[in-house]
C-alpha positions as CSV (number, residue, x, y, z in Angstrom):
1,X,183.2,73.9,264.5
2,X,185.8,71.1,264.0
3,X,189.2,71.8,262.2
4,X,187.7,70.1,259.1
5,X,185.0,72.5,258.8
6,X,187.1,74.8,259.4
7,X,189.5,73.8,256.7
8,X,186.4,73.5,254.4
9,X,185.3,77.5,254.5
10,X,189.0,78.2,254.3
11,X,190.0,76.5,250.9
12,X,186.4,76.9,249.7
13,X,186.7,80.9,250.6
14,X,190.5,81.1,249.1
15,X,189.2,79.7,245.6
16,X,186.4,81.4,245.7
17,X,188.7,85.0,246.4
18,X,190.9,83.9,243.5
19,X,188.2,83.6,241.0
20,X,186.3,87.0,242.1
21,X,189.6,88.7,241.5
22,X,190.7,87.3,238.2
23,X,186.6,87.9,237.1
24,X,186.7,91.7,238.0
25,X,190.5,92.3,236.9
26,X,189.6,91.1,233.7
27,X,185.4,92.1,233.0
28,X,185.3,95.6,235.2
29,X,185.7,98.7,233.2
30,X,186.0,102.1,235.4
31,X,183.5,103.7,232.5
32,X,180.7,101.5,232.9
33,X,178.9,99.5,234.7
34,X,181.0,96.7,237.3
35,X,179.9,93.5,235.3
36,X,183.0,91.5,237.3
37,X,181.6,92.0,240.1
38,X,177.5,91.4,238.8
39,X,178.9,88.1,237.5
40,X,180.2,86.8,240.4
41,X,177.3,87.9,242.8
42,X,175.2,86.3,240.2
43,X,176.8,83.2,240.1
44,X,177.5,83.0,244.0
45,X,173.6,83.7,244.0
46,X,172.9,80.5,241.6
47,X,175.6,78.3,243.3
48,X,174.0,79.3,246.9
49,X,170.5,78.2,245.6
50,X,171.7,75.1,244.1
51,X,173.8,74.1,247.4
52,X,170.9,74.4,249.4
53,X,168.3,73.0,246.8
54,X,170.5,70.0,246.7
55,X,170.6,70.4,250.6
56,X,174.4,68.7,250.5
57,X,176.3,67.3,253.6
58,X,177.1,70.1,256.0
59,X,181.0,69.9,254.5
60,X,180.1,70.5,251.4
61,X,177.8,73.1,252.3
62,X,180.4,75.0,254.3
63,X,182.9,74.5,251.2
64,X,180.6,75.6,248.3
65,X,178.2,78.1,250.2
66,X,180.1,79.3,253.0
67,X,183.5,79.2,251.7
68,X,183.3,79.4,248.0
69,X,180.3,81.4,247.1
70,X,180.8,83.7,250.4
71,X,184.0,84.5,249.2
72,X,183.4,85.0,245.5
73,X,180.0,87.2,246.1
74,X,181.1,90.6,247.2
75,X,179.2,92.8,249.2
76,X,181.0,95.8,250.1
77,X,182.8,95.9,246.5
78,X,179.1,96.3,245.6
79,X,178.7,98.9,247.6
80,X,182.0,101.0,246.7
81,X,181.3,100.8,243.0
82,X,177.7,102.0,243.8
83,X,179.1,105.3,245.1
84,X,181.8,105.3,242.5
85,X,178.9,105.6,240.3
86,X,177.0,108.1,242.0
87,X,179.5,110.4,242.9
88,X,180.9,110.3,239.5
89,X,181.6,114.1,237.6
90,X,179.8,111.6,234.2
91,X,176.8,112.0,236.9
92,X,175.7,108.3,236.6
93,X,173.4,108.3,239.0
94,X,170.8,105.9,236.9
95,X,173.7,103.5,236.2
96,X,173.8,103.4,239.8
97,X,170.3,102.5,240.4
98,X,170.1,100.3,237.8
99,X,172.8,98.4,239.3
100,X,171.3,98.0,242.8
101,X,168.3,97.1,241.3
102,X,169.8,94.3,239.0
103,X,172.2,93.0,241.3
104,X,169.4,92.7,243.8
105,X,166.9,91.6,241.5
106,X,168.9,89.5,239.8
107,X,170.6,87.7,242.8
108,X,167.2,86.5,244.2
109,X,165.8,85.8,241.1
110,X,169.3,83.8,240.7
111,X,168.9,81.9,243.6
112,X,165.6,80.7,243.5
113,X,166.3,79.4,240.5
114,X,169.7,77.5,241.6
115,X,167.0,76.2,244.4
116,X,164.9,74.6,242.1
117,X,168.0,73.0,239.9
118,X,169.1,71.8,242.9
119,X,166.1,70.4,244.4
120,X,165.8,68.8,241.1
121,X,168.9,66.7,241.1
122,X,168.1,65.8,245.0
């Protein structure tokens, strides 16, 4: 990798970390379900589809996909608030399953479609 590409994952991944932060800080609840987090893996999900549908110049690829959309989607928060839920004394065990089936669901349904937007404007 050159120091541009480089560069490109690196400001694409520290404005992507910024707007993940402010988007569960300000939509997670501890009482419900994480929609912060489904928002942003959603929209990382879309974005990805589109960047590859519009199959972009590698440095914008690395800035939007790999920078900016890896560091806005959030695996392992996923995964914390999925045992948050199940462990929880409210016994949320169906929240918790609903969630791993939406956020899963949901993300590949997400990024087919960004696919086909992106394909579109090709």
């Amino acid at each position: 990798m050159t120091t541009l590409e480089w560069a490109m994952v690196g400001f694409g991944g520290f404005l992507g970390a910024v707007v993940r932060y402010f988007a569960s800080r300000k939509m997670n609840n501890v009482r419900s379900l994480p929609f912060g987090t489904l928002t942003v893996n959603f929209g990382g999900s879309l974005l990805i589809g589109i960047v590859f549908g519009m199959d972009l110049a590698k440095l914008w690829t690395l800035f939007f996909a790999s920078g900016f959309a890896g560091a806005l989607t959030t695996f392992s928060t996923m995964k914390k608030e999925i045992l948050g839920l199940w462990q929880s004394e409210e016994n949320k065990k169906k929240e918790a399953l609903l969630y791993i089936v939406v956020t899963y669901g949901g993300g590949l349904l997400l990024a087919l479609v960004g696919y086909g937007i992106g394909s579109f404007f090709r």
